[in-house]
MIBA-10447 format. One record per atom (N, C-alpha, C): x, y, z; atom name. Coordinates in pm, whole numbers. Last residue first. Example, Ala and Ser with C-alpha at 12.3 -4.5 7.8 and 13.67 -1.06 7.14 Angstrom:
R, x, y, z, at
R, 1285, -225, 708, N $
R, 1367, -106, 714, CA $
R, 1290, 3, 787, C $
R, 1319, -569, 780, N $
R, 1230, -450, 780, CA $
R, 1320, -330, 780, C $
This chain:
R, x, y, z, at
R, 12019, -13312, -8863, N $
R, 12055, -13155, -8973, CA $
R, 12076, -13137, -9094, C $
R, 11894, -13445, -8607, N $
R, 11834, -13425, -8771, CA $
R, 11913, -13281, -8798, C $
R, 12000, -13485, -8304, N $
R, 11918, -13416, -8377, CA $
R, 11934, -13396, -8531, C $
R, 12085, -13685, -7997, N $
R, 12079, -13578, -8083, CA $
R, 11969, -13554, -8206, C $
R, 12261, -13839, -7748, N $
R, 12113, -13769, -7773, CA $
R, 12149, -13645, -7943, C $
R, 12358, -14166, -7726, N $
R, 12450, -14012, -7744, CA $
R, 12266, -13936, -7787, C $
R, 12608, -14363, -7491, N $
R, 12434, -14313, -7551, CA $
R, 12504, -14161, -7605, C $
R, 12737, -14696, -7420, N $
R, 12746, -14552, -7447, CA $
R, 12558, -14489, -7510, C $
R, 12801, -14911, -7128, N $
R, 12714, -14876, -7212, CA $
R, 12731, -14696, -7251, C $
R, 12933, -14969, -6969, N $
R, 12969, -15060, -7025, CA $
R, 12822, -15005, -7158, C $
R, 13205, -14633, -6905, N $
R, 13110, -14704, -6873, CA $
R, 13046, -14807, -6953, C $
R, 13397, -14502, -6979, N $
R, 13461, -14637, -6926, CA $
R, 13325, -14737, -6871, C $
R, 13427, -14234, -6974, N $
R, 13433, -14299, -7084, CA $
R, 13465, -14464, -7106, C $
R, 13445, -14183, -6714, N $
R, 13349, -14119, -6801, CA $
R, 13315, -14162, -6927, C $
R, 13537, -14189, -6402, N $
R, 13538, -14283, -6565, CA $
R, 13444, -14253, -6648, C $
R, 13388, -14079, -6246, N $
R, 13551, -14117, -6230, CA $
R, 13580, -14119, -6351, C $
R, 13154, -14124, -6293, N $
R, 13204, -13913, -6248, CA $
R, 13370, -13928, -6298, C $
R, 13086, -14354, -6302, N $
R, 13139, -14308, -6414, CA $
R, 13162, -14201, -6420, C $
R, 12982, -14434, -6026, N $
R, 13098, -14418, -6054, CA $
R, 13189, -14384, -6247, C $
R, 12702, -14429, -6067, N $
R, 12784, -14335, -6007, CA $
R, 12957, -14331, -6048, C $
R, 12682, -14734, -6059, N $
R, 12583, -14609, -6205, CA $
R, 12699, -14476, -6161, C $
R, 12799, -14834, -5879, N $
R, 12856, -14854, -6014, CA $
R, 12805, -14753, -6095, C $
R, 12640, -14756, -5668, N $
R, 12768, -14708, -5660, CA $
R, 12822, -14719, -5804, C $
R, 12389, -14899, -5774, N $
R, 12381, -14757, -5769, CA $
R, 12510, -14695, -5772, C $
R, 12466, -15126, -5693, N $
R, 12418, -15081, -5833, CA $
R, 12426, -14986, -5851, C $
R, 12500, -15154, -5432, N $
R, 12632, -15181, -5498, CA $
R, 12567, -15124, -5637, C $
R, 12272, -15107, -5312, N $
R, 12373, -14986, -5314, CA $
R, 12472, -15023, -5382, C $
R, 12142, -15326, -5352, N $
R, 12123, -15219, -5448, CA $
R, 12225, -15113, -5411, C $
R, 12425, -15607, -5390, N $
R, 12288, -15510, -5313, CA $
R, 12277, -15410, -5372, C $
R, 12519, -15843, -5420, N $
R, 12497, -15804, -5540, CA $
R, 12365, -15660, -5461, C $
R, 12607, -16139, -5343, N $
R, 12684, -15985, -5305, CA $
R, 12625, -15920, -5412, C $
R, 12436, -16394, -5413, N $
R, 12405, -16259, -5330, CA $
R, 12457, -16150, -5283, C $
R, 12543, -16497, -5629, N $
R, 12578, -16510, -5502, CA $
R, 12525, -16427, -5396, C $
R, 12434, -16424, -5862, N $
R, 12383, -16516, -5780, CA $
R, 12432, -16571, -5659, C $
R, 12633, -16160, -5927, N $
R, 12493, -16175, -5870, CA $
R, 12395, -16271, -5833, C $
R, 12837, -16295, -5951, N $
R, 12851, -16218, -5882, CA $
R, 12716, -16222, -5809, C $
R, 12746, -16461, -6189, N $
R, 12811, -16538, -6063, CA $
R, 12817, -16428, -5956, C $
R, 12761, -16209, -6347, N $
R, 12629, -16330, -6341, CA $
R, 12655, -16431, -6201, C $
R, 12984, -16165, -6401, N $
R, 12896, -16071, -6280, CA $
R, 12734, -16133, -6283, C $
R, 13124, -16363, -6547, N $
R, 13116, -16303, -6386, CA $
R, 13019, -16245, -6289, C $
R, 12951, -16292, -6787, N $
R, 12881, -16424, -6704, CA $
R, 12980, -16418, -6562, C $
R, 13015, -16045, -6880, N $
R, 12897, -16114, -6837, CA $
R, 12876, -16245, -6745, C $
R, 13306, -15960, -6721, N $
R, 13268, -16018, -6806, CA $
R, 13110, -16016, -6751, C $
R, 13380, -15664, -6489, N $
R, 13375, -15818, -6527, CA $
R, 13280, -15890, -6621, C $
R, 13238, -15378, -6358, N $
R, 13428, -15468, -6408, CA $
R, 13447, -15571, -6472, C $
R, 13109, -15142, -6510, N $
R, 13109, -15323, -6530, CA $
R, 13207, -15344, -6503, C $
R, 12910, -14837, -6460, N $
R, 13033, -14898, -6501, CA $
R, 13055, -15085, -6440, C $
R, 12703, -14688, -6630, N $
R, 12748, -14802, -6533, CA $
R, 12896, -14872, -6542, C $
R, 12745, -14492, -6935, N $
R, 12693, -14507, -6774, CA $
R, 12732, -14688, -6766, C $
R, 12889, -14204, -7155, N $
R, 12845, -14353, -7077, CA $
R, 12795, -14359, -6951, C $
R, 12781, -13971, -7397, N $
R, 12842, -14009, -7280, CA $
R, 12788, -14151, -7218, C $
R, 12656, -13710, -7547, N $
R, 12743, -13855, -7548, CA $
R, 12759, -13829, -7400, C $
R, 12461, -13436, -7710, N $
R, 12498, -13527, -7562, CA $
R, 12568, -13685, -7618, C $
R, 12439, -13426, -7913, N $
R, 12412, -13294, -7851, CA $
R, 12446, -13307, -7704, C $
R, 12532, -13443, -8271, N $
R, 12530, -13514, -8163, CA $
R, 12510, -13410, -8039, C $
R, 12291, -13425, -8580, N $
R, 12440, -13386, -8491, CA $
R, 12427, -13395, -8341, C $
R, 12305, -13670, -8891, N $
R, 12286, -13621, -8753, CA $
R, 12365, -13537, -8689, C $
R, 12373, -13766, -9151, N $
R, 12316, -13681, -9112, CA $
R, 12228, -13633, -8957, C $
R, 12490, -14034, -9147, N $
R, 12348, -14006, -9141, CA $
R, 12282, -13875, -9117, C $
R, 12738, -13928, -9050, N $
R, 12732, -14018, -9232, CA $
R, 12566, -14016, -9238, C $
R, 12700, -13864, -8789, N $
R, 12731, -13813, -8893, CA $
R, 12720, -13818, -9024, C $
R, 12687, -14145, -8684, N $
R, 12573, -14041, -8688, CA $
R, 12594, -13954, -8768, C $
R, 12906, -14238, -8713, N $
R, 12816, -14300, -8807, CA $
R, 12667, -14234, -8782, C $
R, 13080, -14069, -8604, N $
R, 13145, -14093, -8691, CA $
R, 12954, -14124, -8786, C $
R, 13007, -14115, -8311, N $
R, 12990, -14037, -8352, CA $
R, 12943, -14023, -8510, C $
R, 13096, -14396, -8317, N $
R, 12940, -14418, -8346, CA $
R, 12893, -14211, -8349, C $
R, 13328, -14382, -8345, N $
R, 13285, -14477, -8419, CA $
R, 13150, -14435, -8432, C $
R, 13373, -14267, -8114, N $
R, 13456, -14203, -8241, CA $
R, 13346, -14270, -8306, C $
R, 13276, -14383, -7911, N $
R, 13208, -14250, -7890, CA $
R, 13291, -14209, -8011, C $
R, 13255, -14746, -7997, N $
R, 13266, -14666, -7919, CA $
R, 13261, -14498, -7940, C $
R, 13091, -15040, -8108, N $
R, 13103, -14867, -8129, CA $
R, 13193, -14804, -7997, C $
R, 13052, -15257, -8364, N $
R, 13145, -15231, -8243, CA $
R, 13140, -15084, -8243, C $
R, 12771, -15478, -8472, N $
R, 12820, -15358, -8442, CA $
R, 12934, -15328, -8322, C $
R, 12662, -15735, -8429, N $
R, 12741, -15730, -8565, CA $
R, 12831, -15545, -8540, C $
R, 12533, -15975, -8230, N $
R, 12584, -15854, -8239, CA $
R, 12648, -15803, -8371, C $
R, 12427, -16218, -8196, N $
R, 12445, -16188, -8312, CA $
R, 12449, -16054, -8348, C $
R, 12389, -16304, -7955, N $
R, 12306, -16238, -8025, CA $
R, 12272, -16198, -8095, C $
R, 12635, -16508, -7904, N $
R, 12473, -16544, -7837, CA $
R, 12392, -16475, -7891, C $
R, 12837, -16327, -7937, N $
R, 12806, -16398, -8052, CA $
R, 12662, -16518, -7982, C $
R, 12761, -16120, -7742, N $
R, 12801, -16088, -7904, CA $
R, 12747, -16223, -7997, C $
R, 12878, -16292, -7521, N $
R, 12727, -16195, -7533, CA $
R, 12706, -16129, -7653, C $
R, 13120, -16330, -7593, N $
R, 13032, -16425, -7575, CA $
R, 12904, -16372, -7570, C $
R, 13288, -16078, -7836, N $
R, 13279, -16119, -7677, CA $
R, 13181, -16226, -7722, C $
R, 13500, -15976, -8072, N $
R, 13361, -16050, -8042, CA $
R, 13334, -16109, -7856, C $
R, 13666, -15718, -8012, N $
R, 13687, -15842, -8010, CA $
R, 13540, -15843, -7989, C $
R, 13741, -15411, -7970, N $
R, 13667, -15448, -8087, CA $
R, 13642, -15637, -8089, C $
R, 14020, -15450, -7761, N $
R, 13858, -15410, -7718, CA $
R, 13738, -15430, -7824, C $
R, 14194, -15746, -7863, N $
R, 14169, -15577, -7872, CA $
R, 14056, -15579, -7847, C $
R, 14241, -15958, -7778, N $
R, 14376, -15948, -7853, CA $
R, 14296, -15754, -7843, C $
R, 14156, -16082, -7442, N $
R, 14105, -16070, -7550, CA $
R, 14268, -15992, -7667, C $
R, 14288, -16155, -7213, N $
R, 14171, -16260, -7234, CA $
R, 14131, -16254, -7403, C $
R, 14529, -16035, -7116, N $
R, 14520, -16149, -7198, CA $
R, 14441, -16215, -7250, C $
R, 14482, -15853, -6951, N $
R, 14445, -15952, -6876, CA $
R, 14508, -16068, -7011, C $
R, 14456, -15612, -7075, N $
R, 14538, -15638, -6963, CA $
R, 14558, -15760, -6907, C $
R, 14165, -15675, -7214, N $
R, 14316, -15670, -7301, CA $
R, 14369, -15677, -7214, C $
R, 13996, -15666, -6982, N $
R, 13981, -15816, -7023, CA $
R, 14156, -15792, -7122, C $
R, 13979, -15409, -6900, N $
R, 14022, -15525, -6808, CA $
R, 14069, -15648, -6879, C $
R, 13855, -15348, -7104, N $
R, 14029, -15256, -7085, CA $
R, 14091, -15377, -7011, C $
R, 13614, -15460, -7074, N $
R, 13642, -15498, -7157, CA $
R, 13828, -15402, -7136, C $
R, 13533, -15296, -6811, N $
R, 13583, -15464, -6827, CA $
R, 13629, -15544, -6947, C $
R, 13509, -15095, -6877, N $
R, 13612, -15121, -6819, CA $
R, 13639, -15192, -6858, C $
R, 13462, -15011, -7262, N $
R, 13417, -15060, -7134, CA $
R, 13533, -15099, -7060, C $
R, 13483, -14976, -7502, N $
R, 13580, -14919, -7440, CA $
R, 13523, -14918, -7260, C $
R, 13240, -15014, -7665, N $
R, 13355, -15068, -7670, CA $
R, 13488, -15068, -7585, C $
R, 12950, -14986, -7519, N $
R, 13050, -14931, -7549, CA $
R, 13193, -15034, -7500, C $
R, 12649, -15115, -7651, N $
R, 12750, -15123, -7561, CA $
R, 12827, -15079, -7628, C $
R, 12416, -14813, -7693, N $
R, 12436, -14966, -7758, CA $
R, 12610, -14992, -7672, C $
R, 12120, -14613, -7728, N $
R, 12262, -14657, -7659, CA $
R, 12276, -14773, -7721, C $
R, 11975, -14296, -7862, N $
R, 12026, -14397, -7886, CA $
R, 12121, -14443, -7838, C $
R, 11735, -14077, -7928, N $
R, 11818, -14127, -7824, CA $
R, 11826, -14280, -7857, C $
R, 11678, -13827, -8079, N $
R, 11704, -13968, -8110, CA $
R, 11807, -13933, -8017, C $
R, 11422, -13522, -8064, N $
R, 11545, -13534, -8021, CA $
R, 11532, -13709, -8034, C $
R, 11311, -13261, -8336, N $
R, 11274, -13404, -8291, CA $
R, 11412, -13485, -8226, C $
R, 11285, -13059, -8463, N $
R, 11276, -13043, -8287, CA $
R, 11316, -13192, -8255, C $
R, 11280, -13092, -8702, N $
R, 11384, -13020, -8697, CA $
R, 11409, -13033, -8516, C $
R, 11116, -13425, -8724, N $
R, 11103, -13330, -8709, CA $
R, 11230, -13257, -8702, C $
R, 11177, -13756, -8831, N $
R, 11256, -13699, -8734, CA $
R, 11197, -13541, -8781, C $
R, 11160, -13949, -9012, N $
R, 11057, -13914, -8908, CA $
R, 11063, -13846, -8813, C $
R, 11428, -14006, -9154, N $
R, 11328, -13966, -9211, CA $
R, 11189, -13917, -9144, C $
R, 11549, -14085, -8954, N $
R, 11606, -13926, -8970, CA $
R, 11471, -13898, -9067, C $
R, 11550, -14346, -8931, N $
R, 11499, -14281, -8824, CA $
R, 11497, -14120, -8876, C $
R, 11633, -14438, -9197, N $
R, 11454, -14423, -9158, CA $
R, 11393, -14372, -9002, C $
R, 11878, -14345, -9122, N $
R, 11886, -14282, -9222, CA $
R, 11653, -14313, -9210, C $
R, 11948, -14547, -8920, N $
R, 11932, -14438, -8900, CA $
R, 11864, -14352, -8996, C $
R, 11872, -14810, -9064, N $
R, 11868, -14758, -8972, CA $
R, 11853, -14646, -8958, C $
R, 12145, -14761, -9280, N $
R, 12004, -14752, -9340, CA $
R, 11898, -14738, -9215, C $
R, 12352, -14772, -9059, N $
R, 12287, -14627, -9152, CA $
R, 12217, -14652, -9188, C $
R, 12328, -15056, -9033, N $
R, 12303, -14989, -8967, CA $
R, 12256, -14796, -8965, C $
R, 12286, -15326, -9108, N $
R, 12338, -15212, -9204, CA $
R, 12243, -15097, -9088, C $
R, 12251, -15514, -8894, N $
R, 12373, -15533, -8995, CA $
R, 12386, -15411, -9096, C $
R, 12167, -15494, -8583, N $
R, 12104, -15468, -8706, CA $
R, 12270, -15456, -8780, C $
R, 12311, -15485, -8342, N $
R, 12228, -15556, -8347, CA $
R, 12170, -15552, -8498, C $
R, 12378, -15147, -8269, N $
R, 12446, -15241, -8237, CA $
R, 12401, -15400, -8338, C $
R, 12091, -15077, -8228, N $
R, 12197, -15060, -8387, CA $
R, 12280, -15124, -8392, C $
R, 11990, -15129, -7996, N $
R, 11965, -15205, -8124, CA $
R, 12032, -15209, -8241, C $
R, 11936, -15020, -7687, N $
R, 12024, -15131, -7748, CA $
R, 11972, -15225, -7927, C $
R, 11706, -14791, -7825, N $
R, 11739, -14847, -7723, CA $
R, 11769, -14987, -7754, C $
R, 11639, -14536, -7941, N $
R, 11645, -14629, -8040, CA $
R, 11771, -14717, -7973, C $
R, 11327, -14300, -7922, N $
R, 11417, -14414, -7872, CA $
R, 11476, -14514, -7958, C $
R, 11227, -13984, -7994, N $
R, 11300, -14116, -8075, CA $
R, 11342, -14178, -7984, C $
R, 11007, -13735, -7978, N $
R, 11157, -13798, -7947, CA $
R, 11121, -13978, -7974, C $
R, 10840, -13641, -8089, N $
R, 10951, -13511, -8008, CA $
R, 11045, -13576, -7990, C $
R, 10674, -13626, -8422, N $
R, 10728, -13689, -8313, CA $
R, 10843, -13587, -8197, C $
R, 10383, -13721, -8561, N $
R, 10454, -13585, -8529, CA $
R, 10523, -13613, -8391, C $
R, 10306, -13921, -8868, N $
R, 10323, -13900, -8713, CA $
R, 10442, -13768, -8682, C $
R, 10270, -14001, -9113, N $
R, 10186, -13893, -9070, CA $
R, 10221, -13837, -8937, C $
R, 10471, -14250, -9125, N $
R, 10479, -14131, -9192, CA $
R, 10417, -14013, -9162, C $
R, 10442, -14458, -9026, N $
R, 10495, -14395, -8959, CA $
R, 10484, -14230, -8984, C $
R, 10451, -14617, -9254, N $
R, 10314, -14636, -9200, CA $
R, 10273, -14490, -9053, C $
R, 10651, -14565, -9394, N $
R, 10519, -14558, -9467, CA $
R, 10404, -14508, -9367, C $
R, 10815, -14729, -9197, N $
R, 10849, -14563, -9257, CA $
R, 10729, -14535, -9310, C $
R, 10824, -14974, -9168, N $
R, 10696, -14931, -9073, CA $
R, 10676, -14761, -9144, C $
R, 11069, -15149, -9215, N $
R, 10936, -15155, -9319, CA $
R, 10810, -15023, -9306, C $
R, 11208, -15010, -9102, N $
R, 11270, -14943, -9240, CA $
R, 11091, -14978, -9279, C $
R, 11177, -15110, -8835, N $
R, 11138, -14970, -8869, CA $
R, 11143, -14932, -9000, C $
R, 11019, -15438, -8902, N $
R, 11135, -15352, -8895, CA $
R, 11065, -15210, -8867, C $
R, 10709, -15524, -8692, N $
R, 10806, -15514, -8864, CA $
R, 10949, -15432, -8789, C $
R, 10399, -15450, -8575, N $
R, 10501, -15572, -8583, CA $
R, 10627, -15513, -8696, C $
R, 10318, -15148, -8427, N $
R, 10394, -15204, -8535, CA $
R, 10457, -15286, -8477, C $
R, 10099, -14975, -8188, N $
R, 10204, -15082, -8211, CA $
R, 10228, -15149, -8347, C $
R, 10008, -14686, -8027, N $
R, 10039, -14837, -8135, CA $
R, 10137, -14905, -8186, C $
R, 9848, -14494, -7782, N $
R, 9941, -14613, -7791, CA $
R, 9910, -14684, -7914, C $
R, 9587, -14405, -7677, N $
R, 9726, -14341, -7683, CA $
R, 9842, -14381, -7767, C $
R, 9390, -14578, -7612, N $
R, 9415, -14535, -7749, CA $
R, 9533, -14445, -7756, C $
R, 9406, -14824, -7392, N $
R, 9484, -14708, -7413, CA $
R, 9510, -14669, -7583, C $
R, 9382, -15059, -7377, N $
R, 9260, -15002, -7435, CA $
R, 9284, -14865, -7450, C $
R, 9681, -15256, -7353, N $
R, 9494, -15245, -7338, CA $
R, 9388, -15173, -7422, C $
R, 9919, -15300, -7369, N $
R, 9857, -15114, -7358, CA $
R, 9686, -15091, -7362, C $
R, 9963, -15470, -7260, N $
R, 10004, -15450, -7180, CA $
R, 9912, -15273, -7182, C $
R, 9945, -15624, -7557, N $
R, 9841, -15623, -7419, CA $
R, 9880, -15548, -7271, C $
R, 10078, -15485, -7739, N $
R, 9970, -15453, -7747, CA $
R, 9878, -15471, -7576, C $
R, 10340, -15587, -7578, N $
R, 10293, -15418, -7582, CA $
R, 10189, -15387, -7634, C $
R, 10304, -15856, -7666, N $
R, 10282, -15831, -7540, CA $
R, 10297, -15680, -7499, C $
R, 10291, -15827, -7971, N $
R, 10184, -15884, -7882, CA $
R, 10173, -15817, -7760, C $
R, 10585, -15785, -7952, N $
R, 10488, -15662, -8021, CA $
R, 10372, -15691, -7959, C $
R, 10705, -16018, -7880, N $
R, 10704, -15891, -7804, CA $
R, 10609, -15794, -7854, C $
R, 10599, -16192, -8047, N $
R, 10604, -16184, -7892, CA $
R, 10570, -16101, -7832, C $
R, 10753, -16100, -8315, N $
R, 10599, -16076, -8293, CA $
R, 10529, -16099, -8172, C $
R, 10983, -15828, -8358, N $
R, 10943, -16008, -8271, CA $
R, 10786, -15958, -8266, C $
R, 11007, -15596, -8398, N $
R, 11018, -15725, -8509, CA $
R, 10980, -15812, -8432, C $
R, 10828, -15303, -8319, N $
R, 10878, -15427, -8261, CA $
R, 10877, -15545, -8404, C $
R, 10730, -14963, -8291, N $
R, 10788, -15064, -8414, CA $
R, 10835, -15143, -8338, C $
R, 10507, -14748, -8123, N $
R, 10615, -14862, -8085, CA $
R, 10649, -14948, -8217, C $
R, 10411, -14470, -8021, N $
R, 10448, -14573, -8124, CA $
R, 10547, -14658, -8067, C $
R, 10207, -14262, -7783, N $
R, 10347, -14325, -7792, CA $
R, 10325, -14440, -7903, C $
R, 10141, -13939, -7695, N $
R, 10094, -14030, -7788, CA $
R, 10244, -14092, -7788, C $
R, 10138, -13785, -7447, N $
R, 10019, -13759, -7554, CA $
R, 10029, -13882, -7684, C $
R, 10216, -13895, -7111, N $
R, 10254, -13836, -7241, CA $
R, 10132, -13860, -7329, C $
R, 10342, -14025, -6852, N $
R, 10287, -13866, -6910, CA $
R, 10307, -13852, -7023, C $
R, 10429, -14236, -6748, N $
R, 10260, -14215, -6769, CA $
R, 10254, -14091, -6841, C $
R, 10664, -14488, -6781, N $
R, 10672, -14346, -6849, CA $
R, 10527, -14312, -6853, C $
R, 10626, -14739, -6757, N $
R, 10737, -14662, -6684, CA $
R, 10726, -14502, -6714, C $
R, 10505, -14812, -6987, N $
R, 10489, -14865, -6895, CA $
R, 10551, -14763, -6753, C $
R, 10658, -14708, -7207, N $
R, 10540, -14653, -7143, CA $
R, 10471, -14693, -7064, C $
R, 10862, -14910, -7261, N $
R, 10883, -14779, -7198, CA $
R, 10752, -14696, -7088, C $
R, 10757, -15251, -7274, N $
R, 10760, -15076, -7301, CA $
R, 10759, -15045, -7192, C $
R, 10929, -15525, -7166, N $
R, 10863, -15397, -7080, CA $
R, 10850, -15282, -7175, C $
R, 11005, -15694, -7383, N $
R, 10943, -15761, -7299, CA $
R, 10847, -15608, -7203, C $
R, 11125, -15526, -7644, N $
R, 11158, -15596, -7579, CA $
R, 11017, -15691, -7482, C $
R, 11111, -15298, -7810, N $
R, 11055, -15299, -7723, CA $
R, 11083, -15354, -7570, C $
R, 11152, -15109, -8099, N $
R, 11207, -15218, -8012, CA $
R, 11185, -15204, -7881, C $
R, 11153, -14758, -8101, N $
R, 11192, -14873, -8223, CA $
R, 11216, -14989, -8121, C $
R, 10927, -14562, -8016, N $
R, 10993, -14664, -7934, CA $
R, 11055, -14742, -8037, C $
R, 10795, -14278, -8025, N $
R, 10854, -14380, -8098, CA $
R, 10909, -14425, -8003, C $
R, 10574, -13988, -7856, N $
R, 10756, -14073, -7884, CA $
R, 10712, -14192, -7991, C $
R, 10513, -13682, -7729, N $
R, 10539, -13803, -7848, CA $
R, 10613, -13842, -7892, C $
R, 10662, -13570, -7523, N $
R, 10514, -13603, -7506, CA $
R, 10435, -13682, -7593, C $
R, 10937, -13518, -7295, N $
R, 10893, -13567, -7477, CA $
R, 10737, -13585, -7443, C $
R, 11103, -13367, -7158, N $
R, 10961, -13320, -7177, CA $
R, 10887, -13404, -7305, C $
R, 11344, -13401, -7114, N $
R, 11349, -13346, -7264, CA $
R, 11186, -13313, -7280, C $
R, 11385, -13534, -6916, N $
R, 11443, -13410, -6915, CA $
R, 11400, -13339, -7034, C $
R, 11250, -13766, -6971, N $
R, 11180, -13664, -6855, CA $
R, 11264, -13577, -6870, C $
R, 11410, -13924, -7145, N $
R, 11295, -13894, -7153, CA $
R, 11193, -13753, -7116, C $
R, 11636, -13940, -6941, N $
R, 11597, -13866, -7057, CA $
R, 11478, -13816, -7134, C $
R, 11534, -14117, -6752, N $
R, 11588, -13960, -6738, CA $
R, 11599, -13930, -6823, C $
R, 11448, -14333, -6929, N $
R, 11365, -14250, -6870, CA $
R, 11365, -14143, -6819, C $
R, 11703, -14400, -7008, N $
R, 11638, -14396, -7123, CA $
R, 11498, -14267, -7043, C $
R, 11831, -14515, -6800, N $
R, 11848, -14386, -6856, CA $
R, 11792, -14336, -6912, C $
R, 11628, -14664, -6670, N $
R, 11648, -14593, -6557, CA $
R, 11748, -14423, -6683, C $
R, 11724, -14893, -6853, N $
R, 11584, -14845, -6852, CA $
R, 11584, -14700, -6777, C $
R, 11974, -14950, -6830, N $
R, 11926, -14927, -6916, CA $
R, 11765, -14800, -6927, C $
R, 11885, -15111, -6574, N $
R, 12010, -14989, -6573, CA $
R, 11934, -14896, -6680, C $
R, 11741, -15298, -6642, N $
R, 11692, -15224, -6580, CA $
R, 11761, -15060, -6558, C $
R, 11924, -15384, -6847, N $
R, 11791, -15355, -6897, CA $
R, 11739, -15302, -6746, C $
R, 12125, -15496, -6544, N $
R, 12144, -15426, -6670, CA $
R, 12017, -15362, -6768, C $
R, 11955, -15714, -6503, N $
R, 11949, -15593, -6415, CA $
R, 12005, -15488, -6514, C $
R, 11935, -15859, -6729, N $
R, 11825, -15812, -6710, CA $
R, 11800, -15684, -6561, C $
R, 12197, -15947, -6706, N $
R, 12160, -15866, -6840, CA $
R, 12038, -15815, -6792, C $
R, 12203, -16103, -6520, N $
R, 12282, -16007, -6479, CA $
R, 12236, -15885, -6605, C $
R, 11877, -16278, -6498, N $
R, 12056, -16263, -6482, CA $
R, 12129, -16114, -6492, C $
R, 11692, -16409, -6456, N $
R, 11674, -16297, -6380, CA $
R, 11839, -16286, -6372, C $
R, 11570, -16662, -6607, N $
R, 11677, -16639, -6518, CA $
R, 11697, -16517, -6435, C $
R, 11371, -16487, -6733, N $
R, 11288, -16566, -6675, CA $
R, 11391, -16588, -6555, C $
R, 11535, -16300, -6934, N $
R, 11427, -16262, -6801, CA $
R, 11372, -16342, -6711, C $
R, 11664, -16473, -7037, N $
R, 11721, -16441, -6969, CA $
R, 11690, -16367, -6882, C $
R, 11457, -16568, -7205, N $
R, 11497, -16671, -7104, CA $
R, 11568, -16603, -7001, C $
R, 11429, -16351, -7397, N $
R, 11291, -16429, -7301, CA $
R, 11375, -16520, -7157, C $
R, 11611, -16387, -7524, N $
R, 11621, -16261, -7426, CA $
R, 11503, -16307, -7340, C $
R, 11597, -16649, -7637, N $
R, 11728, -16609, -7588, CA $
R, 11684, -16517, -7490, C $
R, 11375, -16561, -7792, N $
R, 11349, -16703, -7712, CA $
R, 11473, -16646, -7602, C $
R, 11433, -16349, -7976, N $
R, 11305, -16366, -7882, CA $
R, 11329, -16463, -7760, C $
R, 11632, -16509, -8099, N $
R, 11655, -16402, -8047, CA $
R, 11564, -16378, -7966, C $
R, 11438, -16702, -8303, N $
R, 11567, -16738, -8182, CA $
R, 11633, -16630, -8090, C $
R, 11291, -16523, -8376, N $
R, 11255, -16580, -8312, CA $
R, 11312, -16678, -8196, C $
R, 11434, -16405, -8545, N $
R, 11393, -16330, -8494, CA $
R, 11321, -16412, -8353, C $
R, 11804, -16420, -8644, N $
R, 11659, -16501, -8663, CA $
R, 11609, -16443, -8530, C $
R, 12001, -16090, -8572, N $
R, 11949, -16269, -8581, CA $
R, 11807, -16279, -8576, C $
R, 11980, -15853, -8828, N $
R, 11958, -15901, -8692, CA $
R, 11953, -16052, -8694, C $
């Protein structure tokens, strides 16, 4: 992952801007929680946090972990979870936390925009699979390669192939390209089997377009909503993939 603290600072700012990534993390958020709620989870893991736990958004449940590398952010899910013994929090990687993780009886796994983001990425998985019950469902998204706007951008000349480093890549020090072969592919090599794929929202335009989009004020919630929707059309075209599955 990039320096942890320059990465902190970066996503910090871009909440403070209120840009187009942070409606996005709201997108984000909105799946992670239908899932959540379909699957009845009642003990979770959170690998990575960000600025909002989950459990903020999420009241029903019997016991939630959180592993966070930024020490910011880990802070600010300690204070956010108060006095709620429900709730703990790990500063560290997940690979470091496996030890600490170890006694815990889990139903479900979040492992929300990050693999993408981490440079050996099976080892990743491979300490998620280690905490993973036979019941235990890993939900995991990270941008999909095969995004409109990225189909848009080869048609266009902008880029030589959809696997291309974009500008929001190299601001984060993205190191992962997946789309639904690729990241099947690397659940597999980890011993996983996949039980749900599929994308959401669909993006016509670069980040920092639809950054201009949305400071212009054409940007209304029915237009958000029409985009979450419109992947009935495009199914495999949305700017983010997720796939739900299970330890075999």
């Amino acid at each position: 992952m990039t320096d942890a603290e320059t990465y902190g600072e970066r996503y910090a700012q871009q909440y403070a801007e209120r840009s187009f990534e942070t409606l996005l993390i709201a997108v984000r958020r909105r799946q992670v929680l239908h899932w959540l709620s379909g699957y009845g989870a009642r003990r979770v893991l959170e690998v990575g946090c960000g600025l909002e736990p989950l459990f903020s958004h999420y009241g029903d449940f019997d016991a939630w972990r959180i592993v966070e590398p930024i020490a910011d952010f880990a802070e600010r899910a300690r204070q956010l979870a108060g006095t709620d013994q429900r709730i703990k929090v790990w500063e560290g990687s997940l690979e470091e936390q496996v030890e600490a993780l170890g006694g815990e009886t889990l139903d479900f796994i979040v492992v929300s925009a990050l693999l993408h983001e981490v440079r050996e990425p099976l080892r990743l998985l491979e300490a998620v699979r280690s905490l993973c019950a036979d019941t235990t469902t890993v939900h995991i998204n990270v941008p999909n390669m095969l995004s409109f706007h990225r189909l848009l951008a080869l048609e266009m000349g902008m880029i030589a192939n959809v696997f291309e480093t974009s500008e929001m890549d190299q601001a984060f020090g993205h190191y992962g390209r997946f789309d639904r072969e690729r990241l099947n592919e690397l659940l597999a090599a980890a011993r996983f089997s996949v039980m749900e794929c599929g994308t959401y929202f669909i993006k016509p335009f670069t980040h920092g377009q639809m950054d201009a989009i949305l400071r212009s004020g054409a940007f209304p919630p029915s237009l958000v909503d029409g985009l979450e929707r419109m992947t009935k059309y495009m199914p495999d075209h949305g700017c983010e993939l997720y796939v739900n599955a299970q330890k075999v």
